[in-house]
N, C-alpha and C positions, 0 to 999 in steps of 0.2 A: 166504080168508086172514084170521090172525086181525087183532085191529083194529093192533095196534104194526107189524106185517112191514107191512102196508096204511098207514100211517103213513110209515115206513124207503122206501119203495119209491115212494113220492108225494115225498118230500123230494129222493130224489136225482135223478128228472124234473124238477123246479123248479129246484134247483143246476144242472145236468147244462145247461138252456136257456137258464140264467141267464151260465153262465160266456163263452157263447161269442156275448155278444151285447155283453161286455166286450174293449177292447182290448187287445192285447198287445203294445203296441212300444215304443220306446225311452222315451218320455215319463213310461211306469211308471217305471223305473229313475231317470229322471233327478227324479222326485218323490217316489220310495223316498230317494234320497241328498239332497235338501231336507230331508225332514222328521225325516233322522238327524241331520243335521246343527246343526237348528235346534232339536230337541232335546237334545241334549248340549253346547250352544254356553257353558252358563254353569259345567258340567263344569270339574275340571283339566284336562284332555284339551282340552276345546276352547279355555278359554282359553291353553293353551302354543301351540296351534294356529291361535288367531286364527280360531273359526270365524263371529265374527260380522263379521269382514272378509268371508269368502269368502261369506254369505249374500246380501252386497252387490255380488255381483260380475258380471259378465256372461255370464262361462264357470264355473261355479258346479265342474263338475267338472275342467278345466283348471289351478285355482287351486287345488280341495283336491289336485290330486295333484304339485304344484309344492312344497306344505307341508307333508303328512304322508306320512312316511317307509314304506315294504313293510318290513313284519316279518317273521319265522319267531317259532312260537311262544317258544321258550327268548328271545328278548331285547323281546318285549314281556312277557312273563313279569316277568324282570329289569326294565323300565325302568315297567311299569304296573300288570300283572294281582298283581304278588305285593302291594302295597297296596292293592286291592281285594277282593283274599278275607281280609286280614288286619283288615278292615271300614270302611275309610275311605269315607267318602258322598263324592256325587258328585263321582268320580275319571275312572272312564271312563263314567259312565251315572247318569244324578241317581238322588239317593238311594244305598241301601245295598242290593247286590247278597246275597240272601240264598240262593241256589242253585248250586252248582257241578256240574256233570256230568264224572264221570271217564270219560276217553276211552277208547274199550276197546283201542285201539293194535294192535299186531303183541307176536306173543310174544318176551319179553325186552325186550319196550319200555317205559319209565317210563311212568304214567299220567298226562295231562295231567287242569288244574283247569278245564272250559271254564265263562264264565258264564251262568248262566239266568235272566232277566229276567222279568219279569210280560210286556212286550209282546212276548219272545220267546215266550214258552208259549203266549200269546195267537193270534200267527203260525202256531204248530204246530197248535194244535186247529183251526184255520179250514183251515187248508192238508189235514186229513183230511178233513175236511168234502168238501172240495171234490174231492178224489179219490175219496171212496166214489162223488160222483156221476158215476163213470166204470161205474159198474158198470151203469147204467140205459140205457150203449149197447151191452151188450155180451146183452140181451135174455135175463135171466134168470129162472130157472122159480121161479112164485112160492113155491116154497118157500123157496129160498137168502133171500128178507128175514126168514126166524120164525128162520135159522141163526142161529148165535153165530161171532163172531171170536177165534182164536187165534192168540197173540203167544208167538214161542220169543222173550224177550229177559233180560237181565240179574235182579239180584236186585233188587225194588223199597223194599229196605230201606234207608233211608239213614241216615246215620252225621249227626247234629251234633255239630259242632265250633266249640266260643266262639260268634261270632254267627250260622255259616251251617249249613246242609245240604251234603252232598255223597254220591256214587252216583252206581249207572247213570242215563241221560235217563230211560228209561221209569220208574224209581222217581219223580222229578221231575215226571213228566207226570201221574202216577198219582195220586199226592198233591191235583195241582193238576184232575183231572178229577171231576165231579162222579159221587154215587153212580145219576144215571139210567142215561149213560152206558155203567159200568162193570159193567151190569145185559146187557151187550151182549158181555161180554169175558169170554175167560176164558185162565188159569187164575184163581181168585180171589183175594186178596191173603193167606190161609194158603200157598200155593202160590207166589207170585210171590215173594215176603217170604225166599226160601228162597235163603241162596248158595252153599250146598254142590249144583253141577250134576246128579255123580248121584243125590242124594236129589231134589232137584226134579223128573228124567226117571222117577223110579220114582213119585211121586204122579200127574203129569201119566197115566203109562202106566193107573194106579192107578183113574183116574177118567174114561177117556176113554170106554170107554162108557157114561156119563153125560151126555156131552156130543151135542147138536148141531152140528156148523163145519161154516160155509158158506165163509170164510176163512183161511187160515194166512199169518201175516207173520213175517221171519226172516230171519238170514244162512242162505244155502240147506245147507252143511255140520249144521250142529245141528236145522234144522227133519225136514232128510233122517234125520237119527237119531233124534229122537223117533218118526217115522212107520214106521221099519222095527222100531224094538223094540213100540211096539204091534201091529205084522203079527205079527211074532215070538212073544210073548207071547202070542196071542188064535187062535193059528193062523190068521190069514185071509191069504186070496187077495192081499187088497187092501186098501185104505185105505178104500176105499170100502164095502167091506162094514163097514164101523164108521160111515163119516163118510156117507150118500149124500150128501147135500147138499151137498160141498166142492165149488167149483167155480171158484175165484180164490188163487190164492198169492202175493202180495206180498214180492218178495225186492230185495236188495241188497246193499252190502259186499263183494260177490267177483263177479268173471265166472262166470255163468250155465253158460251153455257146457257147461264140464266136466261137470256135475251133472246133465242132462239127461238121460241114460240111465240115472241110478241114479233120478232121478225117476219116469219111465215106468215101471219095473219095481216101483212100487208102488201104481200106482193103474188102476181102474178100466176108466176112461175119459179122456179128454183135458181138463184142464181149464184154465183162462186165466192167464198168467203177464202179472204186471205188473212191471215193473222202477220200482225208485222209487231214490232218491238222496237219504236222509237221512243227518246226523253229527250230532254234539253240537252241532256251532256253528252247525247251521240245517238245513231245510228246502228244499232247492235245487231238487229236480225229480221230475216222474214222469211214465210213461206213458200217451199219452190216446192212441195210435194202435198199435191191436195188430197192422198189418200193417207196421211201421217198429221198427228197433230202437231209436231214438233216445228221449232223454225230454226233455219241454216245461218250459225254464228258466221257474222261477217268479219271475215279475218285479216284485210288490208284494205280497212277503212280508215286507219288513222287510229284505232282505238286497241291496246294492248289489254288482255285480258286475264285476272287471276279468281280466283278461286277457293271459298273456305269455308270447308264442312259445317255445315250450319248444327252445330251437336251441343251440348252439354259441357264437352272437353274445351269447346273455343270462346262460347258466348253465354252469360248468365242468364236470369231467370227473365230482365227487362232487354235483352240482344244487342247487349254493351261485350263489345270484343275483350275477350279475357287479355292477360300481358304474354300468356305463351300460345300461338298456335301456328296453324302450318297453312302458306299461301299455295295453293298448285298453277301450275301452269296447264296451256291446253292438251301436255301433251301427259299428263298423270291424273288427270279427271277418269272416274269412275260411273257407270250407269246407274240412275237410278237414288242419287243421294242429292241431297238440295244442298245449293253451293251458295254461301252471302257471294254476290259480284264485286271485282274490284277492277277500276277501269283507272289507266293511264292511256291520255287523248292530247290529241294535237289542238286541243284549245286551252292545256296548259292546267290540266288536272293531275295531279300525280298519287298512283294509289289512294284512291278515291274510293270509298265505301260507297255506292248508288243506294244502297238501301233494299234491294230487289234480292230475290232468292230464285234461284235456278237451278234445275235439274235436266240432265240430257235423256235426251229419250234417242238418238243414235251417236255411239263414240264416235265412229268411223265417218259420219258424216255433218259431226262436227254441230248435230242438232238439238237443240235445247227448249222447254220451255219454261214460263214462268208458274212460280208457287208460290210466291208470297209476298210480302215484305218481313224483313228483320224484326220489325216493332208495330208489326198488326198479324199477332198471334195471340190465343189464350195459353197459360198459363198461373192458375192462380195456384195451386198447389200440386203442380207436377205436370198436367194433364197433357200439354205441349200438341195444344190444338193450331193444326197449320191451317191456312186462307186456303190450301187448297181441300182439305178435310172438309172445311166448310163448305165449300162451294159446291162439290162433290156431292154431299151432304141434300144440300139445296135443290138443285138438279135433278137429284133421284125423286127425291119429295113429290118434286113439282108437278114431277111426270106422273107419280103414281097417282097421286090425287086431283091429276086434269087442271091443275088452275097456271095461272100467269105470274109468275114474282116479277115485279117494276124494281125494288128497290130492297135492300136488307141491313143491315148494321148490328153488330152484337157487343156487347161491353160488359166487364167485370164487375159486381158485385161484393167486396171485400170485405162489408161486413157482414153480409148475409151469407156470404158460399157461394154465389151461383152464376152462371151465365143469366145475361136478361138479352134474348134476342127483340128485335123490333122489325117485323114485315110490311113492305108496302105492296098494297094487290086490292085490284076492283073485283076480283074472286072471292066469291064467298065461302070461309074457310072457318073450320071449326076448331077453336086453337087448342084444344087440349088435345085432339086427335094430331093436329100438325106437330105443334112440339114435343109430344109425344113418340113418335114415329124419327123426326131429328134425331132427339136423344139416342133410338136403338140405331138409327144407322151408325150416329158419330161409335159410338164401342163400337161399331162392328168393325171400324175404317182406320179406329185409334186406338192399340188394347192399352196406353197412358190413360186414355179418359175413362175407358171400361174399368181400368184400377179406383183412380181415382172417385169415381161414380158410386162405387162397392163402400167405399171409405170414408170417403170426406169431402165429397163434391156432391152439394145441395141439388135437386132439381131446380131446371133450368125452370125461367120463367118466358114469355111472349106477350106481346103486344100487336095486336096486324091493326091496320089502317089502311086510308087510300092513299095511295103512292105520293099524289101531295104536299103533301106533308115535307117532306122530304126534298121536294122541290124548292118548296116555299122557305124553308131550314137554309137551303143554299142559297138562295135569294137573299137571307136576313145577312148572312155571315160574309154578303159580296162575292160568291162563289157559284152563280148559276151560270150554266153555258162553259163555253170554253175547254181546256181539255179536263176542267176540273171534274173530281171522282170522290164521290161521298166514300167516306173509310167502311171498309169492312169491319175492322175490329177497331172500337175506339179506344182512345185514351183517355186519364182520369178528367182533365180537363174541354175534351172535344163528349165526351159524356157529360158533365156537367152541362154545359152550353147546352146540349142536344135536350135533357131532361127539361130544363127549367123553359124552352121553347113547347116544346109538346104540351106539358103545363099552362100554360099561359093559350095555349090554343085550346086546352079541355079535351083534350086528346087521352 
């Protein structure tokens, strides 16, 4: 092996032995929110905050969450962040925030400014660090250390504006990554630099046998189309007859699940799926146990982490946080109940709604994963259908009746009653038999919807199409490519847009 892969493959043994001789329990967290705290203390933010009271305090985390209020973006927005991209130093984070990452959001969703700090980037490169050394248990052939890593993400070009930056993270990350590194990555920065999607998938196709990848990382929809227009393109079997070496895929952003069998159908051999859990406002989690689907909350990365029963008692019918509820910390979380996330981080976010909903699947090892979002759920009249119900849902279908789902979307119906799902798939599928078949899973999965269903919840309706469609929808809306992720559950206005395109296409 030559002497750099003999290098790569030593390091992540040393990480890989290193990590887990280090603790992981609450004491992280409770020393992650000291040293944010005690950092930001002479901040506006800390001083409206009093964070030099609460550093003196005896319940350190008791006391900040008695004084700083749970936001959603739009009114920390409003009351903090828009005077901190507009360049005011230490506002919410000393000094002057010179980074913002646009959120790649759901289509037709505005793009948030999130901000990105030197000790947040700093958080992220160490946090990769520490997951490559996941590769060193998973005993691979020493070719995959001389491979190269490909990133399907956003364009790395960013935009300054007055005193900052702004763009995708990965452009941010890229900037801030040294050129050894990058000596490691590909596509190269003439390629990544690139925002026009399908010119970037036609250089990438352009040059891939050129390439070595031992890795691919990506939301699994765009990594999945890059891979099959190079099959395409090159007439091969397989992926593998281009890539031998691939042998890890790094995915996140979407349930997995669906994508599994268009996966399989293009490669090789079986290779190792790792689920990881990044967003613009931090580095939260990934997988170090490939026979568990959960992924291991990182707990001193910079990011302090709370907790709120996502029920009834806390958040109303559109998952607008009620004025009374209960924040937990890591160490009174419970199995098995979906939690809304609230992240305080050292790029100067303080209890911060992410939007995401989380459930742990091991207490003790601190493992969780993702079920939702807050405000891409059904409920029209009680039924309190969750993204993961759905997807579940989806999955079993798919399998039962042999076909491929590309793409899916479902929206409310309010004057009619009903759900109206929309399938994308080059499977020939018989829709009353499919939606049919949904419907009895969802009662079996949800006895809310099976009430509901009994009473006052109309049958659902369907629509399948070729996955296309949906493509093309993202393409209109300026949303193809990148980390961007067509909504599972729309809203009134991302359904509107969505109906009157399909229309106009005779769909």
């Amino acid at each position: 092996m030559p002497i750099i892969g003999k290098l790569f493959r030593k390091s992540t043994e040393i990480q890989y032995k290193k990590s887990f001789k280090k603790g992981k329990d609450y004491n992280n967290q409770l020393r992650t929110l000291y040293k944010l705290i005690h950092k930001a203390e002479e901040t506006r933010f800390g001083k409206n905050f009093q964070f030099r009271k609460i550093l003196k305090s005896e319940n350190i985390v008791e006391d900040y969450q008695k004084v700083v209020p749970i936001t959603y973006y739009e009114e920390f927005y409003d009351k903090w962040l828009a005077a901190t991209i507009e360049g005011e130093r230490n506002h919410t984070w000393p000094g002057r925030i010179n980074f913002f990452a646009l959120s790649s959001g759901t289509t037709a969703a505005a793009s948030k400014r999130i901000p990105i700090t030197k000790q947040m980037i700093r958080s992220f490169q160490k946090t990769s660090m520490n997951q490559s050394s996941i590769f060193y248990s998973l005993n691979l052939p020493e070719a995959f250390y001389e491979a190269k890593f490909l990133t399907i993400g956003g364009s790395t070009k960013l935009k300054k504006i007055n005193n900052y930056y702004e763009g995708d993270l990965s452009g941010i990350l890229k900037k801030n990554t040294s050129f050894i590194f990058n000596t490691f990555t590909k596509p190269n920065n003439n390629i990544t630099k690139i925002s026009d999607w399908n010119k970037k998938i036609k250089k990438i196709v352009e040059k891939a046998p050129n390439w070595d990848i031992g890795t691919i990382a990506g939301v699994p929809s765009w990594c999945l189309m890059v891979m099959e227009k190079i099959v395409e393109h090159y007439d091969l079997k397989n992926i593998h007859e281009i890539w031998p070496n691939l042998e890890v895929y790094l995915h996140g952003g979407v349930y997995m699940e669906p994508y599994k069998a268009r996966l399989d159908k293009l490669l090789g051999r079986e290779i190792h799926l790792m689920n990881t859990y990044l967003a613009s406002e931090g580095y939260f989690a990934y997988q170090t146990r490939f026979d568990r689907e959960g992924m291991q909350l990182l707990l001193g990365s910079g990011v302090f982490y709370e907790f709120i029963p996502f029920s009834r008692d806390f958040f109303d019918e559109q998952g607008n946080l009620r004025d009374k509820y209960t924040a937990f910390n890591l160490s009174q979380v419970k199995p098995d109940v979906d939690y809304a996330l609230v992240i305080s981080t050292n790029a100067g976010l303080w209890r911060y709604m992410i939007g995401d909903l989380v459930r742990f699947t091991d207490i003790d090892k601190h493992e969780i994963k993702i079920t939702g979002r807050i405000r891409q759920y059904l409920s029209l009249v009680g039924e309190h259908l969750s993204l993961q119900n759905i997807n579940e849902a989806i999955s079993k279908i798919a399998k039962e009746l042999k076909i491929q789902i590309d793409e899916f979307t479902i929206n409310a119906d309010l004057e009619k009653m009903h759900h109206y799902w929309y399938i994308g798939t080059n499977s020939k599928v018989n829709e009353k038999v499919f939606i049919q078949k949904i419907d009895e899973e969802l009662m079996r999965l949800n006895d809310d919807y099976k009430t509901c269903r009994k009473h006052n919840l109309s049958d659902p309706k369907i629509k399948i199409f070729d996955s296309s469609i949906f493509y093309d929808f993202m393409e209109a809306s300026g949303k193809l490519g990148s980390q961007n992720k067509f909504p599972r559950v729309m809203n009134v206005e991302q359904s509107e847009n969505w109906k009157n395109f399909i229309s106009k296409r005779g769909v």
